[in-house]
VEXBA-444165 format. One record per residue (C-alpha): residue in three letters; x, y, z. Coordinates in steps of 0.1 Angstrom, whole numbers, padded with zeros to 4 digits, always signed. Example, Ala and Ser with C-alpha at 12.3 -4.5 7.8 and 13.67 -1.06 7.14 Angstrom:
<palos>
ALA+0123-0045+0078SER+0137-0011+0071
</palos>
This chain:
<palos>
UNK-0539-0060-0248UNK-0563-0083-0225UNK-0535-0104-0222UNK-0508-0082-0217UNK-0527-0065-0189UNK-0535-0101-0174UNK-0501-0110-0171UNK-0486-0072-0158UNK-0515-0076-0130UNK-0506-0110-0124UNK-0472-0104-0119UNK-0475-0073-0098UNK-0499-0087-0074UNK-0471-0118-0073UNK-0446-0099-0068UNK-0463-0077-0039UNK-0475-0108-0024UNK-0438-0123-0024UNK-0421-0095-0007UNK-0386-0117-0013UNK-0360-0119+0004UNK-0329-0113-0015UNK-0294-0129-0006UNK-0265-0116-0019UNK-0241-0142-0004UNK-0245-0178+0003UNK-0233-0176+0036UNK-0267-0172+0059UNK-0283-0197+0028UNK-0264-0226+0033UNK-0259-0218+0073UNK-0297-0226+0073UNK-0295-0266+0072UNK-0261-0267+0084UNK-0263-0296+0109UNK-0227-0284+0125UNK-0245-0251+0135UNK-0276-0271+0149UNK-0252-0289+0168UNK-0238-0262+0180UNK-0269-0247+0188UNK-0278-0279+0210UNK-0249-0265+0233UNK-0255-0232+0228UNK-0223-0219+0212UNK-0230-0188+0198UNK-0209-0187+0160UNK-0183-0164+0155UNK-0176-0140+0125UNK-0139-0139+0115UNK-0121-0107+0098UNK-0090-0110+0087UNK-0075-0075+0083UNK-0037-0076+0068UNK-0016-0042+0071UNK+0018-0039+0052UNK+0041-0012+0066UNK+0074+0001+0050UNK+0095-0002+0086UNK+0087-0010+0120UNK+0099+0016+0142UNK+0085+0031+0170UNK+0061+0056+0152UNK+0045+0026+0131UNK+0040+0006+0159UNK+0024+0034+0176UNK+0001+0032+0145UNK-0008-0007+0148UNK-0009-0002+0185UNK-0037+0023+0182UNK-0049+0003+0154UNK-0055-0023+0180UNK-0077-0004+0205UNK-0099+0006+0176UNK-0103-0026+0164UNK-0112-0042+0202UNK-0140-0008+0205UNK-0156-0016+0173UNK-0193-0027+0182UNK-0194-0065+0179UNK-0157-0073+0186UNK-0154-0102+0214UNK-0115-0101+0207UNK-0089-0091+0186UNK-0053-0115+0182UNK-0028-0100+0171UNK+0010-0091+0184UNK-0002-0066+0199UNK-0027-0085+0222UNK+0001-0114+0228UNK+0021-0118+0256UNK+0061-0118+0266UNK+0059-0149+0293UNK+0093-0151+0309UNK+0108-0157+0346UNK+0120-0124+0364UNK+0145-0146+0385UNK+0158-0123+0410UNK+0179-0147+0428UNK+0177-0185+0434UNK+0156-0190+0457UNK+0130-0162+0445UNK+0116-0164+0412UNK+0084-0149+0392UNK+0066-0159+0364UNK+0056-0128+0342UNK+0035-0120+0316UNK+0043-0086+0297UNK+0022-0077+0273UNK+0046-0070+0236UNK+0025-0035+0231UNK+0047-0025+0263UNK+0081-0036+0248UNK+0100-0012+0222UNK+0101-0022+0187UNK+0137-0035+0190UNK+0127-0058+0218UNK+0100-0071+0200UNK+0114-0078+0169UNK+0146-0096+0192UNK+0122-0113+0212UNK+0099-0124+0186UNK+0129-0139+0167UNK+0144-0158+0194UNK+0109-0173+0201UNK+0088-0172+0168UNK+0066-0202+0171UNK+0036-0184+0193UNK+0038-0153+0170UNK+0037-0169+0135UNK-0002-0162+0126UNK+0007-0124+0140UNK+0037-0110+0121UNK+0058-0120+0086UNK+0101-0128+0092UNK+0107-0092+0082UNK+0082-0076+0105UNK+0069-0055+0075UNK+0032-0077+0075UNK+0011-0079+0105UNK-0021-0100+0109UNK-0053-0089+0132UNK-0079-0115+0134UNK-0110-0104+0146UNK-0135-0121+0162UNK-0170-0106+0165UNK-0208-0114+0169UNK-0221-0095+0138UNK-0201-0087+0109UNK-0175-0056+0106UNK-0160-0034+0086UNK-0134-0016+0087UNK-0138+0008+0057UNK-0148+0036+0086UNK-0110+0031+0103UNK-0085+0056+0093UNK-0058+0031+0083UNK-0020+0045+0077UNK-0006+0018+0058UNK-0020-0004+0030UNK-0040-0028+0037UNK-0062-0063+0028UNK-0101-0071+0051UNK-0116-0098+0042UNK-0144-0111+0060UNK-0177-0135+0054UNK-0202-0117+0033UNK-0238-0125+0052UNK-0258-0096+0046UNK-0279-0092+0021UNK-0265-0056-0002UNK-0294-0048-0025UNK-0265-0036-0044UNK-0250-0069-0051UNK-0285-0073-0072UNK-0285-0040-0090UNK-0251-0044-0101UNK-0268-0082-0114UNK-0296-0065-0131UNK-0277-0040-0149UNK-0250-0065-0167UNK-0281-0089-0176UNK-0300-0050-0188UNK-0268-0036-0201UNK-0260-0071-0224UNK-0295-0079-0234UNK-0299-0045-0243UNK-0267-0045-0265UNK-0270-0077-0282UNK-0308-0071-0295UNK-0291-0039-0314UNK-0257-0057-0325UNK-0276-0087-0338UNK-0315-0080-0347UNK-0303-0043-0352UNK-0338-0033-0326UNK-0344-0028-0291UNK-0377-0046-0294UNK-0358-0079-0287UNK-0339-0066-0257UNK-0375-0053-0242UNK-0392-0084-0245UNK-0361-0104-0237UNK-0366-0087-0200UNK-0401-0083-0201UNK-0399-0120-0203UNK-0375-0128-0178UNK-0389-0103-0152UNK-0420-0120-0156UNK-0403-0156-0153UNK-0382-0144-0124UNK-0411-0131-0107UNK-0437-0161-0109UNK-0410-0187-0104UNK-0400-0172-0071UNK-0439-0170-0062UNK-0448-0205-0066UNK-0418-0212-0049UNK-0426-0199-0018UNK-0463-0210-0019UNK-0449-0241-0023UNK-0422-0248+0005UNK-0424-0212+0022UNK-0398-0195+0017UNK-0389-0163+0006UNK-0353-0160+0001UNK-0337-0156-0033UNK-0300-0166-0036UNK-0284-0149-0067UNK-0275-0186-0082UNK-0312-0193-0081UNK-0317-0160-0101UNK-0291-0172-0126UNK-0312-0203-0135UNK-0342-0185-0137UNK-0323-0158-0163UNK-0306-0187-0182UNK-0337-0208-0190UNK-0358-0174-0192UNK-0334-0162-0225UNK-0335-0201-0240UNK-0367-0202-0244UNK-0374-0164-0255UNK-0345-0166-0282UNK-0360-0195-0296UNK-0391-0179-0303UNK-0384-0144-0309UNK-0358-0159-0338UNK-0381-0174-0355UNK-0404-0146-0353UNK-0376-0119-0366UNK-0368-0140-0396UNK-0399-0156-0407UNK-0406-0118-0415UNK-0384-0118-0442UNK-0411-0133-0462UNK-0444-0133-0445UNK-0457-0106-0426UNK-0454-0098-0386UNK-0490-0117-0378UNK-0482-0147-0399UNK-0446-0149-0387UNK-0463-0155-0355UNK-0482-0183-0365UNK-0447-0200-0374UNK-0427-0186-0341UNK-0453-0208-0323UNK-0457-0235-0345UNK-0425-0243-0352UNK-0416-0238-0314UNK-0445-0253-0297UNK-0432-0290-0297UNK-0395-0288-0292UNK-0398-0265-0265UNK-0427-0285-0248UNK-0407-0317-0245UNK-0377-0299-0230UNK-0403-0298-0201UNK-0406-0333-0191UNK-0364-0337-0198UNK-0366-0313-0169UNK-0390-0325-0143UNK-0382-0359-0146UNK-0344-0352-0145UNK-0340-0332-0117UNK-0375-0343-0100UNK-0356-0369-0078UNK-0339-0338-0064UNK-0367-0325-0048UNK-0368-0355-0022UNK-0335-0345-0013UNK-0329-0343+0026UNK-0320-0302+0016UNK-0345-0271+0011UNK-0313-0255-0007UNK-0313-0284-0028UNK-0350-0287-0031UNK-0351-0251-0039UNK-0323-0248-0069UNK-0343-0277-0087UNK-0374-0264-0082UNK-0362-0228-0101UNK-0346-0248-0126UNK-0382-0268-0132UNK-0404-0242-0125UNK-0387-0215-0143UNK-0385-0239-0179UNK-0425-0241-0174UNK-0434-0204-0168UNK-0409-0192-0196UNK-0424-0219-0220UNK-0459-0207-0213UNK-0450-0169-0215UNK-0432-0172-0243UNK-0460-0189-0262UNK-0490-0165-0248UNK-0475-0136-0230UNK-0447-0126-0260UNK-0465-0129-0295UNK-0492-0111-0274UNK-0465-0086-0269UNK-0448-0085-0305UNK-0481-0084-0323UNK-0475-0046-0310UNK-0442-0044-0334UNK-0428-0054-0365UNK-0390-0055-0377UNK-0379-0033-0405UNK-0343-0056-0412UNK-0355-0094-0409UNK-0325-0103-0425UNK-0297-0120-0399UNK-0262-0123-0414UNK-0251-0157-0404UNK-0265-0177-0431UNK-0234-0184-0452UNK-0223-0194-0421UNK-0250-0219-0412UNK-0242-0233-0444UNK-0205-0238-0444UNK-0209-0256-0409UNK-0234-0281-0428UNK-0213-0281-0458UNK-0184-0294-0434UNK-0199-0314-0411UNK-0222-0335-0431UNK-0188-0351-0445UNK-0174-0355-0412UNK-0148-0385-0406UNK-0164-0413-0387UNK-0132-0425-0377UNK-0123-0393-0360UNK-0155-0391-0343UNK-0152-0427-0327UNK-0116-0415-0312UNK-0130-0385-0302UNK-0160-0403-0284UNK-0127-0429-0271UNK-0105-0400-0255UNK-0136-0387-0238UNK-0146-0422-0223UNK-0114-0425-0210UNK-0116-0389-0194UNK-0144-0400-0173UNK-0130-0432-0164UNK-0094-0408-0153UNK-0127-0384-0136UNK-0142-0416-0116UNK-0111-0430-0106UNK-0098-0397-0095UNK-0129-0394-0076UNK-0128-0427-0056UNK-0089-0430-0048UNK-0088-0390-0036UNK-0116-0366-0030UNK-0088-0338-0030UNK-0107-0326-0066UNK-0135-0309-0037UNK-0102-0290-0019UNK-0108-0257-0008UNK-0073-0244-0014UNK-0068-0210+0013UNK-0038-0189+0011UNK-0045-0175+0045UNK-0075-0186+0071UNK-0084-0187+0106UNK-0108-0216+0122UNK-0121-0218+0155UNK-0132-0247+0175UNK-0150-0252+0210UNK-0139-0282+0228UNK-0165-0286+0262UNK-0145-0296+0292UNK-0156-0301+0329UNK-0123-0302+0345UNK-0086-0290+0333UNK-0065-0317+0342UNK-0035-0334+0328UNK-0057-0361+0313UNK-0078-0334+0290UNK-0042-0314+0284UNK-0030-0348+0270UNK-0061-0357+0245UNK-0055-0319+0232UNK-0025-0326+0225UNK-0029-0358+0204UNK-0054-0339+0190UNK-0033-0311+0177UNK-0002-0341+0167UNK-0025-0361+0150UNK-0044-0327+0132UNK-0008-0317+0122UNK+0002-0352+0112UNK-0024-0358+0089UNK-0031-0323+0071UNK-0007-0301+0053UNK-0005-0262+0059UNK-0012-0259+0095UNK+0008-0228+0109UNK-0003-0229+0144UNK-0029-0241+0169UNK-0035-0221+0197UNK-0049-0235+0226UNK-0050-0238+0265UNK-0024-0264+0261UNK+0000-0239+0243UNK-0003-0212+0268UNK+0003-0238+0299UNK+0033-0248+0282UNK+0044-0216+0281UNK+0036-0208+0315UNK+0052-0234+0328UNK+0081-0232+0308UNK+0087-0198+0319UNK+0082-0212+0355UNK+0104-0246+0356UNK+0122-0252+0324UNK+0131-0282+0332UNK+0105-0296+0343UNK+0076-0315+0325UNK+0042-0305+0332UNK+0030-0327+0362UNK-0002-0324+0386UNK+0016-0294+0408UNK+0035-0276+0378UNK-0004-0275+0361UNK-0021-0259+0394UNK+0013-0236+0391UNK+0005-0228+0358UNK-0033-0222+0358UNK-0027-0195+0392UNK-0007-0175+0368UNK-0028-0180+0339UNK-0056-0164+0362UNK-0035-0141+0381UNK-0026-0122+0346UNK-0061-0128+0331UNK-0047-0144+0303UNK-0079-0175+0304UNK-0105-0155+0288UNK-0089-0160+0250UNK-0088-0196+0261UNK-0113-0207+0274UNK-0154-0200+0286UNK-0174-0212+0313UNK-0179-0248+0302UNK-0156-0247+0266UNK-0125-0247+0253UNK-0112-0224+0224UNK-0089-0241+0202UNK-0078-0216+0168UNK-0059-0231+0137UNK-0041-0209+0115UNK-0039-0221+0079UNK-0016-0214+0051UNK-0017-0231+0017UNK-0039-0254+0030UNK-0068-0271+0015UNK-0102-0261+0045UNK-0122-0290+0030UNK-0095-0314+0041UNK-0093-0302+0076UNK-0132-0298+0081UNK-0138-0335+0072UNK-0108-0344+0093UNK-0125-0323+0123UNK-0158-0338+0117UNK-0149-0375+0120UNK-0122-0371+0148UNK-0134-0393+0177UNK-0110-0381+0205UNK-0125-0354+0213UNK-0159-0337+0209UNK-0154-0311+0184UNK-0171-0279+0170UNK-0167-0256+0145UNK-0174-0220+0157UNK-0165-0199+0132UNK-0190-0185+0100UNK-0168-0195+0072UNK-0159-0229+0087UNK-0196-0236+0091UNK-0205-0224+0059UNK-0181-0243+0041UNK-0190-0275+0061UNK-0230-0271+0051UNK-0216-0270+0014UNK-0193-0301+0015UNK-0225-0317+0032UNK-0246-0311-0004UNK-0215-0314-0030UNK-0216-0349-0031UNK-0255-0349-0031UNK-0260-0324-0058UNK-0224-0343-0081UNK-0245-0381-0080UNK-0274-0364-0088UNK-0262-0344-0117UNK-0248-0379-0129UNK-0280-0395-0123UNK-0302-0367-0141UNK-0280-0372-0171UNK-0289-0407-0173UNK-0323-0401-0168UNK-0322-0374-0197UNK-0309-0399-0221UNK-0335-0420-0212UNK-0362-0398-0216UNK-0348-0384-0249UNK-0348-0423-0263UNK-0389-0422-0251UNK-0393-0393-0267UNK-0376-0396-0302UNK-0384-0436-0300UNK-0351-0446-0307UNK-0324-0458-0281UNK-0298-0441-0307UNK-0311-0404-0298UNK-0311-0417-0261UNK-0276-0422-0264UNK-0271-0384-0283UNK-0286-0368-0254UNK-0264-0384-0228UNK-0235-0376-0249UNK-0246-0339-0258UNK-0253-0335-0222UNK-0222-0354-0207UNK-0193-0344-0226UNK-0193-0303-0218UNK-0193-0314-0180UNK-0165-0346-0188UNK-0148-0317-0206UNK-0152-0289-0179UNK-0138-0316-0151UNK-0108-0322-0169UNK-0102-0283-0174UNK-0101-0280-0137UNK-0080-0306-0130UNK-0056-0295-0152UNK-0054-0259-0142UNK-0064-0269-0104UNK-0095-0256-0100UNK-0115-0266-0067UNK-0145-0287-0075UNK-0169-0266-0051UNK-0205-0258-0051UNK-0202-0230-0070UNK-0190-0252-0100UNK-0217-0279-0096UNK-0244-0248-0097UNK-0228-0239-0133UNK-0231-0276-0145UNK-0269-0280-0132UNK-0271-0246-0149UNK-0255-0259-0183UNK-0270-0294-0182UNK-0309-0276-0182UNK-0296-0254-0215UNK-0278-0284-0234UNK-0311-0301-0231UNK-0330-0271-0245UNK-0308-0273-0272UNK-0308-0311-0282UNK-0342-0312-0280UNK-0344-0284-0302UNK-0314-0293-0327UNK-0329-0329-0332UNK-0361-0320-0339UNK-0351-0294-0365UNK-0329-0319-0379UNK-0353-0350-0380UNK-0383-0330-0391UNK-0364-0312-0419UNK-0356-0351-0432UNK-0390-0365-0422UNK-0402-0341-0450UNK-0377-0355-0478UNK-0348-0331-0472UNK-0313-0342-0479UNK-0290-0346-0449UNK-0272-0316-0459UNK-0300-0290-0462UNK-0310-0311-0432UNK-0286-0295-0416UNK-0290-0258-0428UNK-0321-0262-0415UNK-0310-0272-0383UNK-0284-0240-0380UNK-0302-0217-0394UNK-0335-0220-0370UNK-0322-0236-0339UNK-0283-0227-0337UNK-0287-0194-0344UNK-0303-0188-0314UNK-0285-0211-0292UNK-0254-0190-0304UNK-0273-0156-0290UNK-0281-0172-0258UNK-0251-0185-0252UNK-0230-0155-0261UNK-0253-0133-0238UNK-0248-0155-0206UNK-0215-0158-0214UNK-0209-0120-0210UNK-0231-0119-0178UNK-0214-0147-0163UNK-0181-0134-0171UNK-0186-0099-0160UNK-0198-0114-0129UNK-0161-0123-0117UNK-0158-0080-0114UNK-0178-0083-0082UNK-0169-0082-0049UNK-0189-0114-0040UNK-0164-0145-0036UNK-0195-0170-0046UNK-0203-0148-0076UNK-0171-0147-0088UNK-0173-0182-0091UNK-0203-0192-0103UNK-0191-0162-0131UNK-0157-0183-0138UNK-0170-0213-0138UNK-0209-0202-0156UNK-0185-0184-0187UNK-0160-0213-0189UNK-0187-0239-0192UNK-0209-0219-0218UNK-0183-0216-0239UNK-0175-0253-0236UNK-0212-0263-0243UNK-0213-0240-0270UNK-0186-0257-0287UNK-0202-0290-0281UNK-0233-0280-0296UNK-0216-0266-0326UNK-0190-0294-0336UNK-0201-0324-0319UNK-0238-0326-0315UNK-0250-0323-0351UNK-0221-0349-0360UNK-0237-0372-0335UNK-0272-0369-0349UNK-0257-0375-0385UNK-0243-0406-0369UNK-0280-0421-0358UNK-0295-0411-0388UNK-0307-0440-0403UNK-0337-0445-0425UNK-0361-0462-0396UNK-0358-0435-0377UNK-0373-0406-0402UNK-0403-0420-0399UNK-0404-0413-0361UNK-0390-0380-0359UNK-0427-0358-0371
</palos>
């Protein structure tokens, strides 16, 4: 009771000291080192939040574009809103030629025109209008630029319609909803499988306590206080490894001992394996922490600290705990099947296991190539986005018109998917089309074309006091492309302006980091694995254990498409801190059990019985979180779900079929004696 009191105290007073700061969405976390936005800041550009609201209406007539028109006004009130584009902000530029010597350029604005005009007007001259309305005119497009985030839930919206926007505040209800899958699973698989709820309580008695210290020592550490949901996931994943592991043990060895003594063996049995998994860890992923990132820095530092504060709870804090309880069913019903996977693999096919080891090889050799020759496996594919850019300016002469214009050739010549950009040089053109057709756009035609661009106050869309605003509509198109296109253009100085530009920009700036590093800390696992085992053969296992899930997982993305983003990387750092767990604990169950005299094959029971078991559990209940995870609103979520669910499976599959064949493959007789 003294020490379950210690650690409840402990852990409030933590988490009352820690007062985090929860994150729902990445955005504002990786906006926080973004060096584009401290550029930006340098010149103090202000960012800009894009929405991108999409309304389908069954006709246009003169009642539904009464509607959008309406719609419009709202939109521009809302508190917030700089601008809204849309047809309805746009402008008919023609010449009212009243004779030939007298002649007017006009701007009209479109909202003015009746909705057969438009739609004639819009057809005979589509190219300004594309990011605003669909061929059919049944689709229009309002892109709305603001200072703070908006929604439009509020907005009494006839037609159906599609808002999406970036996600930067923190919703306490983005957690909740977190807290109850990881509750509402834990909770259900202690009854299906140990037929209790004592598991489930101390499963998140466990993890709270985890969660809670982890994010402590984290901020007295670096400082900080903010929580992003991936670094929670970490913290939950290693939290249930190392709990199933020794709650298992505890639940079964009560079959034939009694609840004190099946403690002894929960710890004793557990103590070791789950003690090395510690130094795999911190020396693996250690490097990361001299990353030039706090983001970085931060995710490693959950992954380490979490695997050392779950390993000591789970050996003080939870037989503390369960000395409170005992189970009335010990029994687990997956025996039989513990020993038909030994009874099949211990006569596996060498042969089949060195082409299986072949094919893989030469999917990471396809992986690296791919890699070198084309980055496009890191494309952010968009169906439908919006950038803006700031180009600073002192003068508007033909000589700036002319580098924007090579600009905009050169960023439709070499990326794909590029609807339109809008600039000062577009509406010039039209201006001075309008004015002298025929006529190409010299020193007087510009001065003719800037006095009407100011006489109809059409500059302040264009332009600020000392910048230029340039937006690019995408379609199809793959944003990673174009932001590292935009980042090393040298003809003109460039910046990204808007939120999810930025965002994704900070990202693409730590993809690479956290990829060479994830190679590099499987490397460094295999070679502490060889230190610890003392043999270069279980070196070798661990790299293979560890590598093949993620060689696997990369191939399943490039054949269905999948992006290679951040989201995915988080899910492999994720899986890579588990498989570890798991080797470590599958070997040493498997070369104890033979250190000891047993045969390969009851080796191998052993090993499934007391160490796969569990791995099974663990995997199967962050599976379902993970999964049920892609049912939230949250974009980065959804992903890290997708990806978090595919990968467990993968791993899970791994650690099932191909890592006890690869420790049956090293077992020789000089190592038994190493493996007490």
């Amino acid at each position: 009771m003294l020490i379950i009191t210690v650690f409840i105290a402990l852990s409030a007073f933590a988490f009352n000291f820690l007062k985090p700061e929860l994150i729902s969405s990445d955005t504002v976390f990786w906006l926080s080192e973004s060096k584009q936005l401290e550029k930006n800041h340098k010149q103090s550009y202000s960012a800009t939040y894009l929405g991108h609201l999409r309304v389908d209406i069954p006709e246009f007539n003169t009642q539904s574009k009464h509607s959008l028109q309406s719609l419009q006004t709202e939109l521009e009130h809302l508190e917030g809103v700089e601008r809204v584009e849309s047809l309805f902000s746009a402008y008919m530029i023609f010449n009212d030629r009243t004779s030939d010597e007298s002649a007017l350029v006009k701007a009209l604005p479109i909202a003015q025109m009746p909705p057969e005009k438009i739609i004639s007007f819009v057809k005979t001259l589509p190219d300004p209008y594309r990011p605003f309305v669909n061929n059919n005119f049944h689709r229009f497009h309002f892109i709305i630029h603001a200072k703070t985030p908006i929604q439009v839930d509020h907005l009494k919206i006839p037609y159906e319609y599609t808002y999406s926007e970036p996600q930067v505040e923190a919703k306490l209800s983005h957690y909740l909803w977190y807290i109850g899958i990881i509750i509402l699973v834990v909770m259900g698989m202690s009854y299906i499988v140990f037929k209790n709820f004592i598991a489930g309580f101390a499963a998140i008695s466990v993890t709270l306590i985890t969660l809670i210290w982890t994010f402590t020592l984290i901020y007295l550490l670096i400082g900080t206080k903010q929580i992003h949901i991936a670094m929670s996931l970490m913290v939950v994943s290693i939290a249930i490894g190392h709990y199933l592991y020794f709650y298992y043990r505890w639940h079964v060895s009560q079959f034939k001992n009694d609840p004190n003594r099946a403690l002894e063996k929960s710890i004793n049995r557990n103590l070791l394996p789950a003690f090395w998994t510690l130094p795999v860890l911190l020396i693996s992923l250690g490097s990361l922490l001299f990353a030039d990132s706090p983001i970085v820095t931060m995710m490693s530092l959950s992954l380490m600290l979490s695997s050392i504060i779950a390993y000591a709870v789970s050996i003080v804090f939870l037989p503390a705990l369960l000395s409170y309880f005992s189970v009335s069913s010990p029994k687990i019903y997956l025996a039989r099947t513990c020993y038909w996977f030994a009874n099949q693999e211990v006569h596996y096919n060498p042969k089949l296991l060195r082409k299986f080891m072949f094919f893989s090889l030469l999917i990471l050799l396809f992986i690296g190539v791919r890699l070198y020759i084309s980055p496009n496996l890191f494309a952010r594919d968009v169906s439908y986005e919006t950038m803006t850019l700031k180009v600073p300016f002192k003068e508007i002469d033909l000589e700036m018109l002319q580098k924007i214009e090579t600009f905009e050739n050169d960023l439709k010549s070499h990326n794909s998917g590029i609807v339109k950009v809008n600039s000062i040089n577009t509406i010039l053109k039209q201006l001075n089309l309008a004015n002298a057709p025929k006529n190409p756009l010299d020193e007087q035609r510009l001065l003719q074309a800037l006095f009407f661009l100011e006489l109809y106050d059409l500059e302040k869309s264009y332009m600020d006091q000392d910048s230029l605003n340039i937006t690019i509509t995408l379609k199809n198109a793959d944003q990673s492309a174009i932001i590292r296109y935009l980042e090393s253009y040298k003809g003109l100085p460039i910046y990204l302006t808007d939120i999810n530009s930025l965002s994704q920009s900070s990202k693409m700036e730590k993809m690479l980091l956290l990829f060479s590093s994830l190679v590099s800390a499987l490397l460094i696992i295999a070679l502490v694995m060889g230190i610890i085992f003392r043999s270069v053969a279980i070196g070798w296992v661990g790299f293979a254990a560890n590598a093949l899930p993620i060689i696997w997982f990369i191939l399943f993305m490039i054949l269905f498409k999948f992006e290679l983003t951040i989201e995915a990387l988080i899910a492999m750092t994720i899986s890579v801190g588990l498989t570890s767990d798991t080797i470590i604990h599958f070997g040493y169950k498997y070369f104890r059990s033979r250190y000891f005299g047993r045969t390969r094959k009851h080796a191998l029971e052993i090993m499934f019985f007391y160490a796969a078991v569990p791995a099974i559990i663990s995997a199967t209940v962050l599976m379902i979180v993970f999964a049920l995870l892609i049912f939230t609103q949250l974009q980065s979520l959804q992903l890290i779900g997708a990806y978090g669910a595919v990968l467990m499976f993968i791993s899970l599959l791994s650690d099932l079929f191909i890592l006890p064949v690869l420790l049956l493959s090293v077992d020789k007789a000089k190592m038994t004696t190493n493996a007490h």
